[in-house]
Structure formats: C-alpha cells, structure tokens
C-alpha positions as CSV (number, residue, x, y, z in Angstrom):
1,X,27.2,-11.9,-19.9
2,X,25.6,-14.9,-20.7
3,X,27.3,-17.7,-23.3
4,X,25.1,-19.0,-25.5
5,X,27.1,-21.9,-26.3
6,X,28.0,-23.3,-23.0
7,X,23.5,-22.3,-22.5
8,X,23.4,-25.0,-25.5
9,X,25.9,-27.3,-24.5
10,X,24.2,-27.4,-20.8
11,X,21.0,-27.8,-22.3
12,X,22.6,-30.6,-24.7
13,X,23.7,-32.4,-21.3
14,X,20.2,-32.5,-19.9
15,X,18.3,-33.8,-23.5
16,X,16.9,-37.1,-21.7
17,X,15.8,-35.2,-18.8
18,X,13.6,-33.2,-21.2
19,X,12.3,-36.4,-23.2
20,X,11.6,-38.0,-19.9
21,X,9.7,-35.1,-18.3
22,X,7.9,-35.1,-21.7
23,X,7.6,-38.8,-21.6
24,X,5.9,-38.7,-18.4
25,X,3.5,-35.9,-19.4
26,X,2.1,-38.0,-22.3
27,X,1.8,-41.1,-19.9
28,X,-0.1,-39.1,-17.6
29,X,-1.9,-37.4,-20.3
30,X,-3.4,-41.2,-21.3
31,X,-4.6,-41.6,-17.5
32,X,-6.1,-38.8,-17.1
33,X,-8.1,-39.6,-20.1
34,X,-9.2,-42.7,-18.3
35,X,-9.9,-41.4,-15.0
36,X,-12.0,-38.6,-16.7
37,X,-13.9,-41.3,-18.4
38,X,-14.7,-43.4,-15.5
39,X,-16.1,-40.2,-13.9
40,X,-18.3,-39.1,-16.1
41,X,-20.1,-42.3,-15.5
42,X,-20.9,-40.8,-11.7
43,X,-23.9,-39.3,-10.9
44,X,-23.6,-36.6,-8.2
45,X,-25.3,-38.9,-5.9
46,X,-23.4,-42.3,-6.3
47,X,-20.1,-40.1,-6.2
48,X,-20.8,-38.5,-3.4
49,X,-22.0,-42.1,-2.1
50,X,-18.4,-43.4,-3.4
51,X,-16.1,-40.5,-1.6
52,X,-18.3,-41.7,1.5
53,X,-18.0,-45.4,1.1
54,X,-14.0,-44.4,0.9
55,X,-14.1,-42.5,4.2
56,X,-11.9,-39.7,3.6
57,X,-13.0,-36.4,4.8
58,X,-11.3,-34.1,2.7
59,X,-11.1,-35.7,-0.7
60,X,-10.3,-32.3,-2.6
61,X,-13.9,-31.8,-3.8
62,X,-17.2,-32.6,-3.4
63,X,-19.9,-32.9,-6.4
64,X,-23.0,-30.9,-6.3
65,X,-26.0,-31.3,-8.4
66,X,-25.0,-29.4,-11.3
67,X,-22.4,-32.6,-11.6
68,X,-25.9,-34.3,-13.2
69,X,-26.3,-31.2,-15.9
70,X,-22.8,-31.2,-17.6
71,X,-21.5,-33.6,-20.7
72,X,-18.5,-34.0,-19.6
73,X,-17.9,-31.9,-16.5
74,X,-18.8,-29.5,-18.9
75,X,-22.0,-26.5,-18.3
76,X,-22.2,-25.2,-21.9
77,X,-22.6,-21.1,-22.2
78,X,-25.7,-20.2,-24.3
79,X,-25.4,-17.5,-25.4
80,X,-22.8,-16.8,-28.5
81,X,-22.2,-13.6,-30.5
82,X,-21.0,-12.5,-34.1
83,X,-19.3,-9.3,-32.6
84,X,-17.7,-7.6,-29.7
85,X,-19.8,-5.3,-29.6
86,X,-22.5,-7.5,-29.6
87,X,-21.2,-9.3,-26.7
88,X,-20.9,-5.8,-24.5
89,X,-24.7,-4.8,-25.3
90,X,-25.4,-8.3,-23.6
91,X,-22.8,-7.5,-20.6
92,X,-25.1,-4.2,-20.6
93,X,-28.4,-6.0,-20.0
94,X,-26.6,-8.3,-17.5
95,X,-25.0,-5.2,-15.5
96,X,-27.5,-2.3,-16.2
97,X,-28.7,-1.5,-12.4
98,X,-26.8,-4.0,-10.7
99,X,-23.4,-2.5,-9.1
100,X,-20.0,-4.3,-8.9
101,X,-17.2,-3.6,-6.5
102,X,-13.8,-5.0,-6.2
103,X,-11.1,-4.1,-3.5
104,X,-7.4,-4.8,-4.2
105,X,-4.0,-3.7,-1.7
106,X,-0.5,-2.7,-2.1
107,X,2.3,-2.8,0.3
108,X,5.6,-0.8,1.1
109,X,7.5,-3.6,3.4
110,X,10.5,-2.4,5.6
111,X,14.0,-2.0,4.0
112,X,17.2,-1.9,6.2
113,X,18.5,1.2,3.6
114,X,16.8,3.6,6.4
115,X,17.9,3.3,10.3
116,X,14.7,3.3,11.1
117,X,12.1,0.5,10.1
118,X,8.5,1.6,8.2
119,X,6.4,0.4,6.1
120,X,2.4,0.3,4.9
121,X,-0.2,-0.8,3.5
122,X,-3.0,0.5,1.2
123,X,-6.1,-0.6,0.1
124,X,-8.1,0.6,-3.0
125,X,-11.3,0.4,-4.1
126,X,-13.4,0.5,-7.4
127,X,-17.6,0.8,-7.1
128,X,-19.1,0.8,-10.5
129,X,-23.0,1.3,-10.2
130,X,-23.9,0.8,-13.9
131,X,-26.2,3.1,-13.8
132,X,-27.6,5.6,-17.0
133,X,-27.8,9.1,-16.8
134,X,-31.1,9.9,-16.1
135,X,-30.6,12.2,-19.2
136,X,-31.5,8.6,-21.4
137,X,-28.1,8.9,-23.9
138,X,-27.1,6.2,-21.9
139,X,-24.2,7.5,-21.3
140,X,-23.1,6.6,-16.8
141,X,-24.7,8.7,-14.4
142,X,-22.4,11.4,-12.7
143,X,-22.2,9.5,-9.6
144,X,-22.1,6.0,-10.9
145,X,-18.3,5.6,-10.0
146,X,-16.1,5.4,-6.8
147,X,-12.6,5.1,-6.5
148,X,-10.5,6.1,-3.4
149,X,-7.9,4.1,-1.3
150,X,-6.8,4.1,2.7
151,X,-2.9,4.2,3.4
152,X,-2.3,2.9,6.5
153,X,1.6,3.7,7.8
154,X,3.1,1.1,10.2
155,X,5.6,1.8,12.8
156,X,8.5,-0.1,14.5
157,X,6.6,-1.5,16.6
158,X,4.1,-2.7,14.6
159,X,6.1,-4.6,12.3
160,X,8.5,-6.8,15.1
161,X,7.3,-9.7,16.8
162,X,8.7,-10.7,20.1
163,X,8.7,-14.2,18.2
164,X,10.8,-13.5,15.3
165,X,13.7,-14.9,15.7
166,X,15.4,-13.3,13.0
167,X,17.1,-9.7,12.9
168,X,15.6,-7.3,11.5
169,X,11.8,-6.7,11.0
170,X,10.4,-8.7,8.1
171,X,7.9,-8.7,5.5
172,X,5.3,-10.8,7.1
173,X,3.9,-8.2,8.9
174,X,3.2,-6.1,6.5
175,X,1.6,-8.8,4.5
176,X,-0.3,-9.6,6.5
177,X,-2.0,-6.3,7.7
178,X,-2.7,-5.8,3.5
179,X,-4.9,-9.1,3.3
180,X,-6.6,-8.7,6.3
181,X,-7.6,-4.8,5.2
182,X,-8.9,-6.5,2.1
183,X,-11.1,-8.4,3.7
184,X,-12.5,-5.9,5.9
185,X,-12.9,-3.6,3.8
186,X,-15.0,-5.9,1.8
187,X,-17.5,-6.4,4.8
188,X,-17.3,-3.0,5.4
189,X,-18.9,-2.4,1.3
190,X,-21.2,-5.3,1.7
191,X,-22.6,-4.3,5.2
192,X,-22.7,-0.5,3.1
193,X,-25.0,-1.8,0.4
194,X,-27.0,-4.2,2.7
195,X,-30.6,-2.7,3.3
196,X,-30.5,-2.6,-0.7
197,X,-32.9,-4.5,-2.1
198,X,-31.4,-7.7,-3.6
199,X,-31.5,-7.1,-7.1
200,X,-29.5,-4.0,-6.2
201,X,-26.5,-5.4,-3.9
202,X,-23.4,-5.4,-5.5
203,X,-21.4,-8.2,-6.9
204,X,-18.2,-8.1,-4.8
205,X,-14.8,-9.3,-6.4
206,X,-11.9,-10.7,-4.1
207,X,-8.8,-10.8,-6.2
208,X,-7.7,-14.3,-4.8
209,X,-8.7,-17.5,-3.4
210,X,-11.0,-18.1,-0.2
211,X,-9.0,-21.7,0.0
212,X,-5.8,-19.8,1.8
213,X,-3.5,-23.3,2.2
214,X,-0.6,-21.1,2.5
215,X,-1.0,-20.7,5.7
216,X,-0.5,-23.8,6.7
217,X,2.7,-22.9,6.5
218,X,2.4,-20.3,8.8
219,X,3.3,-20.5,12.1
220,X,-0.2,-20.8,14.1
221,X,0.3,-17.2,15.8
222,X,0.8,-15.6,12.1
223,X,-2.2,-18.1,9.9
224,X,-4.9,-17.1,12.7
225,X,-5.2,-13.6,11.1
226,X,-5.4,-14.6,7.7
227,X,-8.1,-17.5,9.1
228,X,-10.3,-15.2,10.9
229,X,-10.2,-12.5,7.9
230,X,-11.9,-15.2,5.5
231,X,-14.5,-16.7,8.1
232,X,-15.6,-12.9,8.3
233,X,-15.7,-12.5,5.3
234,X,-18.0,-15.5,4.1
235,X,-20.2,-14.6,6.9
236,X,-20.5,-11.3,5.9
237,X,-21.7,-12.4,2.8
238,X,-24.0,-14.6,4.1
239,X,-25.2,-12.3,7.0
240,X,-26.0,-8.9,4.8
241,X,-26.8,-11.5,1.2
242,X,-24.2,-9.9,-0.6
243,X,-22.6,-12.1,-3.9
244,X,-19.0,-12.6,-3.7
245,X,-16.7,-13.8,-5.8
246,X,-13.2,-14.8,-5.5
247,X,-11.3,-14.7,-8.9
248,X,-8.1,-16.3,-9.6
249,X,-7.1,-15.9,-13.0
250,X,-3.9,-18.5,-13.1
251,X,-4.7,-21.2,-11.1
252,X,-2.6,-24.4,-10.1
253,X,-4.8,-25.5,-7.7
254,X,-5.7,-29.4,-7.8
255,X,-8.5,-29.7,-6.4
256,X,-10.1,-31.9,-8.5
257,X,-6.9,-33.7,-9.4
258,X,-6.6,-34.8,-5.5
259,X,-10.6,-36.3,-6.0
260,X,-9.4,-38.1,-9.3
261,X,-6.3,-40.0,-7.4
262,X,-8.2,-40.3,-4.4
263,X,-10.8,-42.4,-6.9
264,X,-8.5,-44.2,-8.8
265,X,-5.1,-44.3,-7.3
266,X,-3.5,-46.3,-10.1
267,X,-4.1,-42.5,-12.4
268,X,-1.1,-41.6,-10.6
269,X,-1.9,-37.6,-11.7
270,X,1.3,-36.0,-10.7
271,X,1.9,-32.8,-12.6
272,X,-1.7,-31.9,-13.6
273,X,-3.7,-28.8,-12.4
274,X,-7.3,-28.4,-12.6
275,X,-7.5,-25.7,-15.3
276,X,-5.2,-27.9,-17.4
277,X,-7.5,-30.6,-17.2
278,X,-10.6,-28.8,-18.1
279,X,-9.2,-26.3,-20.9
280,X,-9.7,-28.8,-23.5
281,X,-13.5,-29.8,-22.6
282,X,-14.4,-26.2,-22.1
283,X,-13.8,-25.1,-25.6
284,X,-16.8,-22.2,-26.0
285,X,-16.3,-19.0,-24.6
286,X,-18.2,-18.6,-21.3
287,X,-18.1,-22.5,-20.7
288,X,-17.4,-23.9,-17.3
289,X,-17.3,-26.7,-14.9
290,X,-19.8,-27.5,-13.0
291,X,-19.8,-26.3,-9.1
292,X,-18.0,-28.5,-6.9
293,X,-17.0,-28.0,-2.7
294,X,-13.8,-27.5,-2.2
295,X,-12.7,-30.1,0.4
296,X,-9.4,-29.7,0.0
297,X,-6.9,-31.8,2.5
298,X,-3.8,-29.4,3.2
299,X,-2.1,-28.3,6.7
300,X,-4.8,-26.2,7.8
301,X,-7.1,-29.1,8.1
302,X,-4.5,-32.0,8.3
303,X,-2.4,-31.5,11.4
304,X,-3.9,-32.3,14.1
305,X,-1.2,-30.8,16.6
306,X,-2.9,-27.3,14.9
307,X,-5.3,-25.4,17.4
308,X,-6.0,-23.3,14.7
309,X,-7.8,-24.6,11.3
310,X,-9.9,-23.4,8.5
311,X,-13.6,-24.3,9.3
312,X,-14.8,-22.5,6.4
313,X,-13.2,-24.6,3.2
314,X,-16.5,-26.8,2.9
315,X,-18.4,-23.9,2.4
316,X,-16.9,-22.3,-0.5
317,X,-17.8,-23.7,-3.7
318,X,-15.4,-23.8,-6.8
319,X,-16.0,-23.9,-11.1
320,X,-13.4,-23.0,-14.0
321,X,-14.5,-20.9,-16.3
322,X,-13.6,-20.1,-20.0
323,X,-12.8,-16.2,-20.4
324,X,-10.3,-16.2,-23.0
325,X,-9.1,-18.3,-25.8
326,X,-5.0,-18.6,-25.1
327,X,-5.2,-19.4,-21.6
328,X,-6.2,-22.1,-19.5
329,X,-9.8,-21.3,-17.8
330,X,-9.8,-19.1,-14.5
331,X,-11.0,-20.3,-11.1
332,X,-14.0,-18.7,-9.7
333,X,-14.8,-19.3,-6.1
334,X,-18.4,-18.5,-4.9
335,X,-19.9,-19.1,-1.1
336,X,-21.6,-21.9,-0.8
337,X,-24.7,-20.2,0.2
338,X,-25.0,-18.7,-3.2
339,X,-25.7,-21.7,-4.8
340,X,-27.9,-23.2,-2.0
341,X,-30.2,-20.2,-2.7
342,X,-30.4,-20.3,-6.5
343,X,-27.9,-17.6,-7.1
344,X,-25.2,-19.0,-8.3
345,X,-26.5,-18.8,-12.6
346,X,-27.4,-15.2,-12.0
347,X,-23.6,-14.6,-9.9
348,X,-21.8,-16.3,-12.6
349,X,-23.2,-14.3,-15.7
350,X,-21.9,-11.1,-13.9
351,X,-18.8,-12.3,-13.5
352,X,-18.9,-13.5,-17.7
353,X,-20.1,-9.5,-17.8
354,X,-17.6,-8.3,-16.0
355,X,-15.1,-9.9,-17.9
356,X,-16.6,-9.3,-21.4
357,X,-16.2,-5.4,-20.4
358,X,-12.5,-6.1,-19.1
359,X,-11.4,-7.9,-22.3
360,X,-11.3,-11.5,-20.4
361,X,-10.6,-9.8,-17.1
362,X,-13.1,-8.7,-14.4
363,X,-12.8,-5.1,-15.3
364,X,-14.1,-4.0,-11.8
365,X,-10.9,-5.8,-10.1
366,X,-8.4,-4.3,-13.0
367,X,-9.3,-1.2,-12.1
368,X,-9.3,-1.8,-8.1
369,X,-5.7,-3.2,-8.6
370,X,-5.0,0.2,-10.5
371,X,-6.2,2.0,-8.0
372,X,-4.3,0.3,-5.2
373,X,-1.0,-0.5,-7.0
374,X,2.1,1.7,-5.4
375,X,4.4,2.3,-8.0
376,X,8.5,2.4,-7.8
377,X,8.4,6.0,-7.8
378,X,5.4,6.3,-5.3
379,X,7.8,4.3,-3.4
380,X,10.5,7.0,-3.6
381,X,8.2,9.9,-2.8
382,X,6.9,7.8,0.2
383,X,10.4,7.8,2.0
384,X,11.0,11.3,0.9
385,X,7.6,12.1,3.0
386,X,9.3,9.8,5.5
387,X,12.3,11.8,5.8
388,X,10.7,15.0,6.1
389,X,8.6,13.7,8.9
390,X,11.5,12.5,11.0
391,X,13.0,15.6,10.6
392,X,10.0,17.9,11.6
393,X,9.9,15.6,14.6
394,X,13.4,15.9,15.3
395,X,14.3,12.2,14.6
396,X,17.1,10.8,13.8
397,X,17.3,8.9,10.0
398,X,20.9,7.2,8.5
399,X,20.4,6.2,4.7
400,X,22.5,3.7,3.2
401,X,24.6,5.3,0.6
402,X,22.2,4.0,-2.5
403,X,19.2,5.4,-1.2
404,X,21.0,9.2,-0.9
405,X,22.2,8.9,-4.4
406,X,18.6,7.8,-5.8
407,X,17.1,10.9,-3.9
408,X,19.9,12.9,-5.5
409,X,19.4,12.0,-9.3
C-alpha cells in the first residue's frame, strides 16, 4: 500500500534535484534557440559544404534541397479546412484509386510455466484499395479490403542458441523472427503489386524506424538478421518502385540534435529530441520539416571491430510531421530514392490522408496492428491448443501450478 506522506516527504527530499533538472532545461532551452538561429542562416549547399569542411562522416543528418524551401526548418501545409469533414473529402481525392497497405506482428515468447518451451509469431496485414463501387454511391467496392494474418509456431529448437549462455530459452528469438516476417512480408506485397502501373502501387506503411540502432547492441550473430531484413526491404522498394514509409509516432530520436552539437559544440543539447525541437515551429496541421538523410553515428556504424554494419542508413531520408495538436510531431522515414525521383510531395500527402482518416494516426497501420495484435486471452487459448496437441501426440507437458488454476477458472 503506498504512503502518501512518506511519497511527499521523499519528494520533499529531492526539491533541488527537480529545480535543477528544470534549471538545466531552460538553459538548454536558450541554446537551442541560438543554435537554431545560426542554422537557419545555412543554405543546403554551404551546410552540407560545412559538415564536409568538419570531416565527420556521420554527423546525424544531412541537408537536402528542400533545406532552401523552409522558413525556419519549416515546409508550410497548404491546404487548411473549416471542417472534418471537409478535411476527409480531401483525404478522398488524395486516396481515391491509389491503395495503402500496412503489415504489423505479434509475438507469444516462451514461458518456463510449461515443461516444454513454444512460442510464435504472427504477422497481420491490412490492404485498403480505395476504390468506389462501380455502383457510383461511392460507397467501397466489395473487394476493396484485405485483412488476414500468418501464425507461425516455433519449436525448442528454434528458439535456443548454442550461444546463449543463459538457461532457459529467451525472448530474443522470438523477436526477432516477428521483425524479420514484417519485413518480408512487406516485399512480398510490394513485389504483389509491382507490374501495377505507378499511379496504382500501394503506399506501404512499416510501423517503425528503418534507422534500427538497437542493434548495435546486439551481439553481431543476432543484429545480422535484423540488418539484412531492412537492406531487403529498401531494395525492394526501390527494385519493384513501391512507396514506403516508416512511421514512428513517438519519436526520441536526435538526429538532428547530434548535427546541431556537432555544429556548435558549445549548445551543449543534452536532453532534447528532434520532435521537441520542431513542435513549436511546426504549429499548422500537416506542417513539417524539411527532408534530411539520416547519417546517424551509433554502434552499427561506429565500431570498427563490427564485421557486420548498416550500409543502408544514408539512404533513408527523415521529416517530422504535424498530425495532431497535443503531441509532439511524428517521424516519417521515406527511402531516399523517393525523393531523388520526385515522389516524395505526392508520398507525404498520403501519409497526411492516411492520418486525416485515422484521426492523427495512419489508419491503414491501426488497423494492421488490430489485425495482428494477440490478445491475453488469445494467449490462453494458444496454450490450451498447445496442450491438446502434446497430448494427441503423446507428449509429455508439466504446468506450473498458476497456469492449471488459470485454465481452471
């Protein structure tokens, strides 16, 4: 039971802490403001000229040209609406014809409450054609929807390692196997919808971030999956012409922070994110940042002892984007061959679309995630499938004492 006055007293204990920490924030708040200044007086060609001059490969990000068309780090959204429903008859005229897909996964990871080890993966998948009956009520054609999933189940034997070096057989398997049926998946749509013409190939969401620095942290054996899954992936989208998109609707990344203290160290930008830096210049719904490459410097690119790296970071290009009004922008990640080839405008008013149907939210990967999602009680009918199983095959199963009195209830 919690006391809330020894939670007050604590708290009391710990006051200058919290007035430092806020201290701080302000003082970084007024260098920002200065570093943000001194950048908007860049062009993209004398900052990418600087970033050379300094001689650091991976600076965090690179400017493109749209760096020259924004106030401020700042690409204005034109068009502006009285009413939602005004808003979705544009998001119509944007999406009419033009399909969107997303793919999203769910895991069951192995438990030590059953003797013997499973678990699985499964991946679900949302097509939305936006296309009008032929009937002309506008109402969606009969076939203008998919949504189905694969279950994959994964046995003893492949969830160890002979490398663990732990007991037991842990999540990172299973993990694993989910983000790289994602991807695939993915190229298996795109290479679906490939002899389209262009007008007609899908926008493709990928609920996440190309830029996958957390495996870096990985030991080399375990990142090299998650490596290879991405590289296909861009090149699929490249090879068949196919948008995609990778949405990440929180984002701490600091990309552009690393650039800002890479160009003037004595901003000393700590605690800042990207989004938090550009939520107060993009104030208009739709707003965003212009493009930039990521050229992000974390383990996958740092360590030399690595055999293993990310060759693909430099050719995924990043911009925030305003969606809704009480939280900081979202982070939308685009190949860098889309905006090589013009694309990129066109991409990016989907994705506004998208998110104008879904309320702020790419409605096409909401409804992938919904599909996908395993719930606490699918969990319980999966290991009473499980049992049944083992005991049609005449295996033996011990469950810890928890698990038989959950299946008794």
């Amino acid at each position: 039971m919690l006391d809330p006055q020894r939670v007050a007293a604590s708290l009391e204990q710990k006051r200058e802490l919290f007035t430092g920490y806020s201290a701080e924030l302000d003082a970084e708040r007024t260098r920002l403001a200065t570093a943000l200044e001194r950048l908007a007086e860049h062009s993209a060609a004398s900052l990418s000229a600087t970033i050379q001059e300094i001689g650091n490969p991976w600076p965090g990000a690179l400017p493109t040209a749209e760096l020259d068309q924004a106030e401020g780090l700042r690409l204005a959204f034109g068009a502006r609406w009285s009413n939602h429903r005004a808003a979705r008859e544009w998001a119509y005229e944007i999406l009419h014809g033009r399909p969107v897909l997303a793919v999203d996964g769910s895991q069951i990871t192995p438990t030590k409450d059953f003797s013997v080890p499973v678990g699985a993966v499964q991946v679900g998948w949302f097509i939305n054609e936006h296309r009008a009956d032929a009937g002309g009520n506008g109402d969606a054609a009969p076939d203008n929807y998919v949504k189905d999933v694969a279950f994959e189940v994964l046995a003893p034997d492949e969830l160890g390692d002979e490398d663990d070096d732990e007991g037991g057989f842990p999540d990172w398997r299973v993990n694993q196997r989910r983000f790289v049926a994602e991807c695939n998946k993915l190229c298996e749509l795109m290479e679906m919808y490939a002899e389209r013409p262009e007008m007609e190939r899908p926008l493709c969401f990928f609920d996440g971030s190309f830029i996958i620095s957390f495996a870096g942290q990985l030991r080399e054996s375990r990142a090299a999956a998650y490596i290879e899954a991405v590289d296909r992936l861009l090149a699929c989208s490249r090879r068949f012409r196919v948008p995609l998109v990778g949405f990440v609707d929180s984002s701490y990344s600091r990309d552009l922070i690393t650039l800002l203290n890479l160009l003037y160290p004595q901003a000393e930008l700590r605690r800042a994110s990207d989004a938090g830096v550009l939520a107060p210049l993009l104030a208009g719904w739709g707003d965003r940042s212009p493009l930039f490459i990521c050229a992000r410097p974390d383990q996958l690119n740092l360590d030399e002892r690595r055999r293993v790296r990310a060759p693909f970071y430099k050719d995924v290009c990043f911009t925030y984007m305003r969606l809704v009004q009480d939280r900081p922008p979202a982070r939308v990640e685009l190949p860098r061959w889309i905006l090589d080839e013009g694309w990129a405008g066109d991409v990016l008013d989907r994705v506004r679309a998208e998110c104008v149907i879904g309320g702020g939210y790419p409605y096409a990967v909401e409804t992938a995630d919904a599909v996908a999602v395993i719930t606490q009680r699918d969990r319980e009918r999966f290991y009473r499938i499980f049992q049944q199983f083992l005991q049609r095959s005449g295996l033996e199963l011990h469950a810890a004492r928890k698990m038989r009195s959950k299946r008794s209830r």
